[in-house]
BATIRO-615411 format. One record per residue (C-alpha): residue in one letter; x, y, z. Coordinates in steps of 0.2 Angstrom, whole numbers, plus 2048, in hexadecimal, padded with zeros to 3 digits. Layout:
AXYZ
...
This chain:
X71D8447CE
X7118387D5
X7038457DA
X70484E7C9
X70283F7C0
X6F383A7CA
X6EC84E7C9
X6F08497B9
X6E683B7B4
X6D88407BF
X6D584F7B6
X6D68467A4
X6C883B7A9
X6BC8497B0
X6C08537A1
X6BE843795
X6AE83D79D
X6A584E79C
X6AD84F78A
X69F842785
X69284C788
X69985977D
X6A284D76D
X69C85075D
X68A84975C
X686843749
X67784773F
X66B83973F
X65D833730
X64D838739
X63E82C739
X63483972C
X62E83071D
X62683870F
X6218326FC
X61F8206F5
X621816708
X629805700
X6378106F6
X63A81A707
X63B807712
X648800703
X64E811708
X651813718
X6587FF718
X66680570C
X66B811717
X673804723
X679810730
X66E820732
X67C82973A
X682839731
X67483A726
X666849729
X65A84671B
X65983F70C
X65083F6F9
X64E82F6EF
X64882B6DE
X6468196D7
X6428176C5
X63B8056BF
X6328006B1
X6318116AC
X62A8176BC
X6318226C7
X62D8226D9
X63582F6E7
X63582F6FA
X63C83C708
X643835717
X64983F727
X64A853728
X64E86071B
X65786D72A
X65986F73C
X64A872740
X64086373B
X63786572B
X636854722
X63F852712
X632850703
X6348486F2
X6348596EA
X6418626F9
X64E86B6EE
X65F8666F3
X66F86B6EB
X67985D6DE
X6888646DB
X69385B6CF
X6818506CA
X68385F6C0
X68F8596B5
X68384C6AB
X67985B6A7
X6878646A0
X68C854695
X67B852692
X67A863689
X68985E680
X67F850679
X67085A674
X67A86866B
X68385D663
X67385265D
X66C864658
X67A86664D
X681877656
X69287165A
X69C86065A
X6A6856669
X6B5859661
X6B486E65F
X6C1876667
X6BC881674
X6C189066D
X6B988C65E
X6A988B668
X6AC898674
X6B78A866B
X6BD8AE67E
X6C78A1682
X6D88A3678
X6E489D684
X6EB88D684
X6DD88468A
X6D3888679
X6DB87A66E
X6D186D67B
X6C2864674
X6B086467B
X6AF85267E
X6C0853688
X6B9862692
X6A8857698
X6B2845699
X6C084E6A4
X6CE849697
X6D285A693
X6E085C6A0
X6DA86B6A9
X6DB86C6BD
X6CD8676C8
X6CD8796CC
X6D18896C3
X6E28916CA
X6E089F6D2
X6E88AF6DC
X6EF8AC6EE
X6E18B66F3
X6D58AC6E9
X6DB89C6F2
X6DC8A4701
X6C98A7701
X6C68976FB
X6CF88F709
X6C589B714
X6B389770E
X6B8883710
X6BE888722
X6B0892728
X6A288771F
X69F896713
X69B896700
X6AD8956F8
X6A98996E6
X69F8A96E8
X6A28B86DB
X6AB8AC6D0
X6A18AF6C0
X6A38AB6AE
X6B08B46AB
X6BB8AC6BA
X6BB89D6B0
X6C08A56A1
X6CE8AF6A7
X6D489E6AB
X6D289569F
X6DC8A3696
X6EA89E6A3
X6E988E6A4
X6F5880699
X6EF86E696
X6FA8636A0
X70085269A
X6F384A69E
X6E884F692
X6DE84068B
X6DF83969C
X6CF8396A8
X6D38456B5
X6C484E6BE
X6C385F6BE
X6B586C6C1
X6BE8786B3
X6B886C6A3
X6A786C6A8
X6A587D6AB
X6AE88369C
X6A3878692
X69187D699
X699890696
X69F88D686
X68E88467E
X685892686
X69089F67F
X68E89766D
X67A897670
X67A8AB676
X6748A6689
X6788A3699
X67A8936A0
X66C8906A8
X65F89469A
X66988B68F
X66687C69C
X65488069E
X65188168D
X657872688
X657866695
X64D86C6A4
X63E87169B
X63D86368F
X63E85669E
X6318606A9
X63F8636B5
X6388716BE
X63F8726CE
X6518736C8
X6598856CA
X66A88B6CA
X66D8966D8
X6778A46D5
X6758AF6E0
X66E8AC6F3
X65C8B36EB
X65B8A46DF
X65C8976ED
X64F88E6EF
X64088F6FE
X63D881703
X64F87A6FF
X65586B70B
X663872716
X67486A714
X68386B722
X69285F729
X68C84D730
X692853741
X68385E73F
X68E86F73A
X682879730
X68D88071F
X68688D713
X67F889701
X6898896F3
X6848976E4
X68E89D6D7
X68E8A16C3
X6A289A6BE
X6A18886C5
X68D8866C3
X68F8796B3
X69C86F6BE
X69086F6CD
X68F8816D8
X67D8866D8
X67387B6D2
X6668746DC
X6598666D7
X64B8586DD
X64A8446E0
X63A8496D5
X6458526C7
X6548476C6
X6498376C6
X64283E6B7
X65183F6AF
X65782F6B4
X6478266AC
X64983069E
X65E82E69A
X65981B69B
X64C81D68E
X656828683
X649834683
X65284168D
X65B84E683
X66D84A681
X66A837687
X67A83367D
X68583B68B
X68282A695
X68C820687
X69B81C68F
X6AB822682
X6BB82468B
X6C4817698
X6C981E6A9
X6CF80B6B2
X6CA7FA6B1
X6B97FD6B9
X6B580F6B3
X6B28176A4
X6AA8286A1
X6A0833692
X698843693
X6978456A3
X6928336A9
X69D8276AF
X6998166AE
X69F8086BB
X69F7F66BE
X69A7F06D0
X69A7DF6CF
X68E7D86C0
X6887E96C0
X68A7F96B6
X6858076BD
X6848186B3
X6878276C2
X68C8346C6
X68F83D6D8
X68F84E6E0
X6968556EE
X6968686F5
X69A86C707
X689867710
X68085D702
X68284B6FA
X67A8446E9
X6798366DF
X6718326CF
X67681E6C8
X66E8146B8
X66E8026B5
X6677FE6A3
X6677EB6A4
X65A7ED6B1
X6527FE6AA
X6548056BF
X65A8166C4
X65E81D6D3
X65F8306DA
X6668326ED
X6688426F3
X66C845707
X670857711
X67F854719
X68F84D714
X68F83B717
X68F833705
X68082D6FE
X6868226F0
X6878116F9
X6748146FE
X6718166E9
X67A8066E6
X6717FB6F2
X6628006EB
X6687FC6DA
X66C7EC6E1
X67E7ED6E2
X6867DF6EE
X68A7E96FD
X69E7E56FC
X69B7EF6ED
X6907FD6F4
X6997FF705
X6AB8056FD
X6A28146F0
X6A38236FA
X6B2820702
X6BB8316F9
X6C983D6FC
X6C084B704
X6B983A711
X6C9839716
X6CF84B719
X6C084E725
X6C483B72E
X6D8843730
X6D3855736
X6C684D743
X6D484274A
X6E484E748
X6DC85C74F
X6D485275D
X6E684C764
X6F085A75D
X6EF868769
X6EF85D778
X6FD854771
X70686476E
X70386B781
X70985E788
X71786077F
X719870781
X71886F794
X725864796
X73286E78F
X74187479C
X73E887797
X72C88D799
X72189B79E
X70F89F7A1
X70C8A8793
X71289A788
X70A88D790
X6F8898790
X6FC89977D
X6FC88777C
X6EE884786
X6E388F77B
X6E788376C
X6E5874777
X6D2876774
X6D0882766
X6D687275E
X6C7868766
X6BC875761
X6C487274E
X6C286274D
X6B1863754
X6A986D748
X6B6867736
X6B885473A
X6AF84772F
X6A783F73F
X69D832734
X6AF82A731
X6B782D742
X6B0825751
X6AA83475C
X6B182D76B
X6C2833768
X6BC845769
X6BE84277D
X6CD83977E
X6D3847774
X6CB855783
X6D384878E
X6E484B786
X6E285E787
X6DE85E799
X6EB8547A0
X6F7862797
X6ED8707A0
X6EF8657B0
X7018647AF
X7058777A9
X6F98787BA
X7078707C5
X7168797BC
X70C88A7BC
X7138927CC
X72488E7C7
X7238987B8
X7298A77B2
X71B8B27AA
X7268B579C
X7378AD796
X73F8B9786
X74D8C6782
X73D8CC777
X72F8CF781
X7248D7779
X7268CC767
X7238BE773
X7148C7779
X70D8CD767
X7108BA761
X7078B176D
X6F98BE76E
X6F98BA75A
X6F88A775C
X6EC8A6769
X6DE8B675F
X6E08A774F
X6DD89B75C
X6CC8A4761
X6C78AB74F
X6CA898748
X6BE891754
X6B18A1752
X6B189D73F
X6AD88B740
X69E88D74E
X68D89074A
């Protein structure tokens, strides 16, 4: 008993030592700096910790000026990030599609309270008695996502997995179909976010215009505002060239986002510090079409209420109208302040949130600014980096200290031992999770090898009335053990 605990431990500490040479190693804001130099050094101060962070875009609006800076790399490779690199927004979109709203409504083409059937003759399901003000204020009590088949979910929880594009082929009609299906829930009136409103609202004002979402946007927002450089991509020939390259903190690349159903909402679009501080200025001087989105109309809490799009927020003595985005390698953040006529754009290339680095330069107190981005999906990444760190090595461990044992279960166990590490690796939030635990947790795994090591000889190959089930499901668990780790690599 002594000597395998000794083998024991002496094998968990190689194993943990060499495992810091190979623990998830975090994206880092580089030293690059392009654009107005004082922005990008208020910049890189309101960073605080550059950690996580590849690159990032920055507009500051003041006075009616607008000034940009790039700071660190667009990709891999290098390249500097520029005032006018493209990035995507995701659910920045969202303002637009209020915005629009606004302008056809200040144009006389339809009213907030129109039903959405009314406006858009497809929709005849239940969801058609819901107003377009409730669709773009998240009151209308739709899900956040529309329901889909078990295929359809199993897709998406797929493209999620393997860092792929989980809403591509979901066009127009996807959202309508379910809409169709779908039946307001009790909530209605209430705020509850959803990406279905949105994009049943930017279809349906397209759909009573004769176009397409996008030209409708271009038409009457883009172009007016000079926003050239904003594109919806939907389809991988629309992205953009010289686009900024987004992927996990832990420096996991992960595939743009594109699609045609959710592009209101946020899938697709892509967009500049340039462009979006340009809107900025021009939302605070009403000038910008559909300017009245930013009115804030409905109450979502004590602190936050919300109008077409917009939400606005008190931090502090400050009001702040914002909005974020996140997709699955990108961050943005666009914020307003109309007592001090300042506006901010922030938009980075990994996943680590961007909205405390907007606030500070708002000037936010920091007790304030610190707490924004803390969010669900924060969270979910912090818990799969630490559960699957321990989990396998937790489970072998387990697992061979059971009575009854053979080799091929203890090989089986072994296998998920680090296909485990390998998960939590490449998925963990490793801006929120101390990277040191990633060898404690290769640690913990070996010392499970190390003991099935001394228990090995004493092991039947195989213990089971059913060999060959026994055989079919281990070979089973240890191929998803070796698939699951191929689709999360590089």
């Amino acid at each position: 008993m002594r000597r395998t605990t000794v083998i024991t431990l002496v094998v968990a500490l190689v194993v943990g030592v060499a495992g810091v040479a190979l623990m998830p190693r975090l994206a880092r804001l580089g030293p690059q700096t392009t654009g107005d130099p004082d922005l990008a050094a208020a910049a890189r101060a309101a960073v605080r910790d550059p950690s996580g962070h590849r690159g990032l875009a920055v507009a500051l609006v003041e006075n009616g000026r607008i000034r940009t800076a790039g700071l660190g790399d667009r990709d891999r490779t290098g390249r500097p990030v520029e005032p006018d690199t493209s990035f995507e927004i995701g659910s920045v979109t969202k303002v637009l599609t209020g915005m629009l709203l606004a302008d056809q409504t200040a144009a006389g083409v339809v009213r907030p309270d129109d039903h959405l059937g009314a406006t858009w003759p497809t929709i005849t399901g239940p969801a058609r008695d819901v107003t377009l003000a409730e669709l773009t204020s998240h009151r209308a009590g739709l899900p956040r996502l529309a329901p889909g088949s078990v295929l359809g979910w199993a897709r998406l929880l797929w493209a999620n997995f393997s860092g792929g594009n989980p809403y591509a082929g979901q066009g127009v009609d996807t959202i309508s179909g379910a809409a169709n299906r779908i039946t307001p829930d009790d909530g209605r009136g209430e705020v509850h976010y959803s990406n279905v409103g949105p994009s049943l609202l930017g279809h349906a004002l397209a759909a009573k215009a004769g176009v397409g979402y996008a030209e409708l946007l271009r038409a009457r927002l883009l172009q007016p505002l000079d926003m050239r450089d904003t594109v919806i991509a939907t389809s991988t020939d629309d992205l953009p060239a010289d686009r900024a390259h987004g992927g996990r903190a832990a420096n996991r690349p992960l595939d743009p986002w594109w699609g045609v159903g959710y592009a209101p909402a946020g899938v697709g679009p892509w967009s500049t510090a340039q462009d979006l501080g340009r809107l900025a200025a021009a939302t605070l001087a009403g000038t910008a079409p559909g300017a009245d989105a930013a009115t804030a109309r409905f109450r979502e809490d004590d602190d936050t209420r919300v109008g077409y799009g917009w939400f606005t927020t008190r931090h502090g003595d400050h009001e702040i109208v914002w909005h974020n985005g996140a997709t699955s390698g990108f961050r943005s953040y666009i914020g307003l302040e109309r007592a001090t006529g300042r506006a901010v754009v922030v938009l980075g290339n990994t996943d680590r949130g961007v909205e405390p680095i907007g606030l500070r330069l708002l000037g936010v107190p920091e007790t304030e600014a610190g707490a924004a981005a803390a969010g669900t999906s924060v969270w979910i990444g912090a818990g799969l980096a630490v559960a699957f760190t321990f989990l396998g090595g937790l489970s072998l461990l387990g697992t061979v200290r059971r009575r009854e044992l053979d080799r091929v279960t203890v090989s089986a166990a072994s296998v998920w031992a680090f296909a485990y590490l390998g998960l939590a690796h490449r998925m963990g939030d490793w801006s929120v999770v101390p990277v040191w635990l990633w060898p404690l947790g290769a640690a913990l795994s070996a010392a499970g090898v190390a003991v099935a090591a001394t228990r090995w000889r004493a092991l039947p190959v195989l213990d089971a009335r059913v060999p060959w089930r026994r055989l079919l499901s281990v070979a089973g668990s240890m191929l998803a053990a070796v698939l699951a780790v191929a689709a999360v690599s590089d």
